[in-house]
N, C-alpha and C positions, 0 to 999 in steps of 0.2 A: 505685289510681293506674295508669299507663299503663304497659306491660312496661319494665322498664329496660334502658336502651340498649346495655350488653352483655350480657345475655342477648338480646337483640334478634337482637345481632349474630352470636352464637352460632348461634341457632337459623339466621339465614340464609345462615353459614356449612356446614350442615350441609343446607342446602335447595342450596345452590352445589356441594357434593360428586357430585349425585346418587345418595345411596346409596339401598339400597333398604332398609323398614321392616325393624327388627327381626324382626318378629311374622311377615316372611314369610321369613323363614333357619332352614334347621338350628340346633341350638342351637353346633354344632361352629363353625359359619361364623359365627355371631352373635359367639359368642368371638372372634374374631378382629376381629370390625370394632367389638368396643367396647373394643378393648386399647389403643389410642390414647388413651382418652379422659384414663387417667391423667395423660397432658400437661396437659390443662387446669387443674391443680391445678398447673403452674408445678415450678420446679427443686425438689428435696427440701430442704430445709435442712438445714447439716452437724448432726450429732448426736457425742455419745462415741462410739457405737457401734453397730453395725447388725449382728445377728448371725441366721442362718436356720437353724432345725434341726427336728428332729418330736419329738414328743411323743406319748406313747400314748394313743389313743382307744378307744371301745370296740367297734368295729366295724374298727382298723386305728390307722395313726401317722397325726395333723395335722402338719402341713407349720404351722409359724408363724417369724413376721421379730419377732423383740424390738429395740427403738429405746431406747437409756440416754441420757438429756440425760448434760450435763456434770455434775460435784458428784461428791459423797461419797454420799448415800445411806445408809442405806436409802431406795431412793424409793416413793412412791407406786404404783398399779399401775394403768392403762386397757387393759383388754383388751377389742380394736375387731374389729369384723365388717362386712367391706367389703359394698355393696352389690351388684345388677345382677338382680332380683329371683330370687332364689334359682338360677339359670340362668347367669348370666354373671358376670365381675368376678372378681378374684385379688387377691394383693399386692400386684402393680407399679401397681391402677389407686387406691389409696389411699398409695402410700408418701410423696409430697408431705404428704399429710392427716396421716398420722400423724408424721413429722417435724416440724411443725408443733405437734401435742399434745403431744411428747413434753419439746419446748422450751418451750410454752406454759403448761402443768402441770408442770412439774418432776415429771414421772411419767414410769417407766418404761410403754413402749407395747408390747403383745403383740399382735400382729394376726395375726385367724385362719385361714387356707386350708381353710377347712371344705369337706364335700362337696358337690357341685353337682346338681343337675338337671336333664336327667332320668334321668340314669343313676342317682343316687340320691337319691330320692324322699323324702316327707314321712315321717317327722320328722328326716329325719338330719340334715339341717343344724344342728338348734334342739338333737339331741342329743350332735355336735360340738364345736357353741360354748359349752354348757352343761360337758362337759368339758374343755373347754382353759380355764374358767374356773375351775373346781375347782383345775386343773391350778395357775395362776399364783397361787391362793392357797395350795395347799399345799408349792408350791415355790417360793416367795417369796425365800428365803435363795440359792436357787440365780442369778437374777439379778437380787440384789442390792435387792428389792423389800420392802414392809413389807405383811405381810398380813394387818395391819387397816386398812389403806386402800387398798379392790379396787372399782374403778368398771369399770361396763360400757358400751360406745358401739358406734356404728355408723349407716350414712347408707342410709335406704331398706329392702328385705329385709334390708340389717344393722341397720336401726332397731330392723323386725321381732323380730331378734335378740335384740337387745340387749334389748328390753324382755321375749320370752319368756324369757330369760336367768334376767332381773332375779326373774322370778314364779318359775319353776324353784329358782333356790335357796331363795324363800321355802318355798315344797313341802318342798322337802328340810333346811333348817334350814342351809345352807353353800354357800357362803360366806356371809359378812355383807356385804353391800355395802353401799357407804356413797353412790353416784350412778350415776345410769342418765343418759347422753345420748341420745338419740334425735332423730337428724335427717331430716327429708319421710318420717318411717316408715309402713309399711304395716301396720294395724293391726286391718283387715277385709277378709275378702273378701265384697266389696258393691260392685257399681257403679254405683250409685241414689245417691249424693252429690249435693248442689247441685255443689260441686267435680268431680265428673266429668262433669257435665253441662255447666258452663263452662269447664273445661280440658281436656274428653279429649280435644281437637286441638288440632295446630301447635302448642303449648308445649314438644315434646320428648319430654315424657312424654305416650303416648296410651292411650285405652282400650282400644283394641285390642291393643297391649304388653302392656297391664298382664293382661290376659284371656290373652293364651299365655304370660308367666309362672306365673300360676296354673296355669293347663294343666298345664304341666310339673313342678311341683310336687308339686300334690297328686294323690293315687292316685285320689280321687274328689269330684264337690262335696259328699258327708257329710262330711268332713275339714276344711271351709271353718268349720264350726262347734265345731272343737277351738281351743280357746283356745291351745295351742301353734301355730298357725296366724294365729287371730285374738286376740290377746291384749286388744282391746276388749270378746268375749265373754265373759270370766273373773269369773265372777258376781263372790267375793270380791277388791278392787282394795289392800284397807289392807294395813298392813304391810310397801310395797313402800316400797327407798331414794327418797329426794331424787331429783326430774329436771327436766332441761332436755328441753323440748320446742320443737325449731324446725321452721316451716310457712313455706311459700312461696306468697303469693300466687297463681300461677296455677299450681299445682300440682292435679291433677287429687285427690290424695292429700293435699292440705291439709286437710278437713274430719274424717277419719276422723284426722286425728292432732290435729289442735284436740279432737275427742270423747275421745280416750284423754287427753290433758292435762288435761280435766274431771271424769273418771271417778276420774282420780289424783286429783285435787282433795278431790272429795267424799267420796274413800274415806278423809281422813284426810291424805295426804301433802301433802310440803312439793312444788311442782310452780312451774319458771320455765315461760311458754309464750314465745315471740316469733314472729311470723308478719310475716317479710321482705318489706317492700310491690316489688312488681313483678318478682318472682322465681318461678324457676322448679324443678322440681322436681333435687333434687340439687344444687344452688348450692356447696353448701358445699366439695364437694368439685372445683369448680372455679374455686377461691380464685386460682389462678394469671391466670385472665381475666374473674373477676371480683368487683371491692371488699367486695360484701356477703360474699361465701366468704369470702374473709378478715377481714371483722368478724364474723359467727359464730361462726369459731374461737378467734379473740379473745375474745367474749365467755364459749365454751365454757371455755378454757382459767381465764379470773377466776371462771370458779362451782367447775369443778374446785378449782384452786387454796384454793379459801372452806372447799371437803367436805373437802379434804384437812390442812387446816391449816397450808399453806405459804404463803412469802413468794415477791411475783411474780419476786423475783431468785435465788428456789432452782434 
């Protein structure tokens, strides 16, 4: 179907800026001109609680924002890995997003400040996220969370995450997760897609982007074929939690997440896919300007709420 008329609008909003590509800034300056972007996911909605502290990692302390809906609890747990392919993006440009899940799921929300790129290179991200996951399940009690029910999410390089995440604990036997969301994630480094070939322009996300994230990334393209990297390559797929997989029509990174939602399929798992017609890569978390973002999170929050065993008024 035809781009939908605010992402339309979006993109030629962002054609009206005059900025200049991504792909050709520092990553310092990059950071800066995608700090904005947070807005487009609209005001945060109130929560109980909104509290920032770190956490021990193993390489240093994670910086993470926990988000408590209202209630009593013990709640639930979503521990969410923002996007901006492993380079760019922080708290501020997901806290709408996660406000939103954490009211939507009646689950508390941990989102991670993991390390960035290219000051710090592959794998620390995946080894960050992997421990502030550990982390929220073995200290469950601590705010107020139930850690037998620990889902992991993320939009983009946090899809990335989220799904190396997911495989990672299976390696290691811990946590138990019980749902992996993955939203426009990045799940190969390959850019031979049908999808890269009819979206790696003007849609926002382009190949050229997507090509100096990896850059910065990874220390070399042998790395590209570490499944911690590309979690598509992971010869074994079963045994991995329940997911939601969401794709955006003209998303350059649609197909390589449509092939990981198959992959999960065949391996055995339980797998929603939905691929958002006339949408662009990221949508979701620009729920604030446009409708489909907020019925994917919508829809995210009724599948959480299913894995989790709550009611939608918890």
């Amino acid at each position: 179907m035809p781009l939908d008329p605010q992402a339309q609008a979006f993109i030629q909003q962002l054609e009206a800026m005059g900025a200049p590509p991504l792909n050709t800034l520092e990553p310092a300056v990059a950071r800066e001109a995608m700090a904005g972007l947070g807005e487009m996911g609209g005001a945060p909605e109130p929560v109980a609680s909104i509290v920032n502290r770190t956490i021990p990692g193993p390489l240093g302390d994670i910086p993470v924002r926990i988000y408590t809906p209202e209630g009593s609890g013990p709640f639930p747990i979503v521990v969410y890995f923002h996007g901006g392919g492993w380079v760019v993006g922080n708290l501020e440009t997901v806290d709408p997003t996660c406000t939103l899940l954490a009211n939507g799921a009646g689950a508390v929300v941990v989102s991670v400040d993991y390390r960035l790129a290219p000051e710090h290179k592959f794998p620390a991200a995946a080894v960050d996220c992997y421990a502030a996951t550990r982390w929220a399940a073995e200290h469950a009690s601590e705010i107020n969370g139930d850690p037998e029910r620990v889902a992991v999410a993320g939009d983009s390089a946090g899809g990335n995450l989220a799904a190396v995440v997911a495989a990672m604990a299976r390696e290691q036997g811990t946590p138990k997760l019980v749902f992996q969301v993955l939203f426009c994630p990045v799940t190969d480094y390959n850019f031979e897609t049908q999808s890269y070939r009819e979206n790696g322009d003007n849609y926002f996300l382009t190949t050229d982007m997507m090509r100096w994230f990896w850059g910065h990334y990874l220390n070399n393209d042998e790395e590209g074929s570490d499944w911690r990297a590309s979690p598509l390559r992971l010869e074994d797929l079963s045994g991995l939690p329940p997911a939601f997989v969401v794709t955006a029509e003209y998303d350059p990174l649609r197909d390589e997440g449509e092939a990981y939602a198959e992959r999960l399929r065949e391996a055995g798992n339980v797998v929603t896919l939905k691929r958002y017609p006339g949408q662009i890569h990221d949508f979701v978390t620009m729920s604030g300007v446009m409708s489909q973002g907020k019925q994917a999170i919508e829809d995210t929050a009724a599948l959480l709420r299913q894995a989790f065993g709550v009611t939608a008024t918890a």
